[in-house]
C-alpha positions in Angstrom: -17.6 12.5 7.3 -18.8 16.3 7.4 -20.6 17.4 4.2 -17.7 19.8 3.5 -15.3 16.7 2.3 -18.2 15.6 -0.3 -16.9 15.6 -3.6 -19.5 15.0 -6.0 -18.8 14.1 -9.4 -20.8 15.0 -12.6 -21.7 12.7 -16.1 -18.9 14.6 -17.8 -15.9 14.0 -15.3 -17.2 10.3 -14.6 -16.6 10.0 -18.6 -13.4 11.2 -18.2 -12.3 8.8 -15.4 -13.7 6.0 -17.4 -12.2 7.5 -20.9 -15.9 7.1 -21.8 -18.8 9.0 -23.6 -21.0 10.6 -21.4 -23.7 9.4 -22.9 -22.3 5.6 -21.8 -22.7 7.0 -18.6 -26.2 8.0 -19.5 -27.0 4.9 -20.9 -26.0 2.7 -18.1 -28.1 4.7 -15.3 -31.0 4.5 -17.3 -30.3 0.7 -17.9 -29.8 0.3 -14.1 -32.9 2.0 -13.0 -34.8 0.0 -15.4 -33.5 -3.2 -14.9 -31.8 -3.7 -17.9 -27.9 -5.0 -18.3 -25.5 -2.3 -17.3 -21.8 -2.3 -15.7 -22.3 0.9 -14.2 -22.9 0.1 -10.9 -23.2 3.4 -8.7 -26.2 5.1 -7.4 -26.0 9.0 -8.5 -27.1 11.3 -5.6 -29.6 13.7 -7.4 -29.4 17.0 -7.2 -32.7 18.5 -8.9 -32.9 16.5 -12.2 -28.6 16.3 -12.0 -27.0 13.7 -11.3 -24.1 13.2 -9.3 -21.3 10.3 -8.3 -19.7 10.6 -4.5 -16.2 10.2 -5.4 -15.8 7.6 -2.6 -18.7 5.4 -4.6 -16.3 5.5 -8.0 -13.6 4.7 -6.0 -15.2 1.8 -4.0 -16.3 0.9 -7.7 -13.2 1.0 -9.5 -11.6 -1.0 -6.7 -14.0 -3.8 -7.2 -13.2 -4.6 -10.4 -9.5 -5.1 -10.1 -8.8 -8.2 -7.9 -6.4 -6.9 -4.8 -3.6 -9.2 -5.9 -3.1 -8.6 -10.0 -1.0 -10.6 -11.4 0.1 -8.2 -14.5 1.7 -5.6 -11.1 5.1 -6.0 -10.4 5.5 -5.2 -6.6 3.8 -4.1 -3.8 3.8 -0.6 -5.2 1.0 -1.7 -8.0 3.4 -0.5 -11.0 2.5 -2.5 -14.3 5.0 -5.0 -16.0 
C-alpha cells in the first residue's frame, strides 16, 4: 500500500461512524492504554499528541463484530429484513 491511499481518521469522524460522543472515543483509548475495560479496540497512529484511526483498522473492526453469516440479512446482498 503507498502512503498516498492512507486515509486516516480523526476522534470526531470515528464518532460519527459509531453515532458516538467523541469523548466515548476518548474514553475507550485511555481505558485501553491503561488496561481498563474498553470495546474500542483499534490502535490510533499518532500524529504529534493527535490521534488518528487507519480507515482499514475501523473497517477490519467493524467487520469483527458482525458474524459473516447474520441471521437478521435477507440474501447474499446483506439487506436487513
Amino acid at each position: 500500500m503507498c502512503h498516498q491511499d492512507i486515509k486516516l481518521l480523526n476522534d470526531k469522524r470515528i464518532a460519527e461512524l459509531f453515532g458516538v460522543s467523541e469523548s466515548w472515543v476518548r474514553v475507550q483509548r485511555y481505558n485501553r492504554r491503561h488496561g481498563l475495560s474498553h470495546e474500542l479496540n483499534i490502535d490510533p497512529v499518532m500524529i504529534g499528541s493527535m490521534p488518528r484511526y487507519r480507515h482499514e483498522d475501523v473497517i477490519a473492526w467493524i467487520d469483527s463484530l458482525s458474524p459473516a453469516n447474520d441471521s437478521r440479512q435477507d440474501n447474499k446482498h446483506g439487506e436487513l429484513k
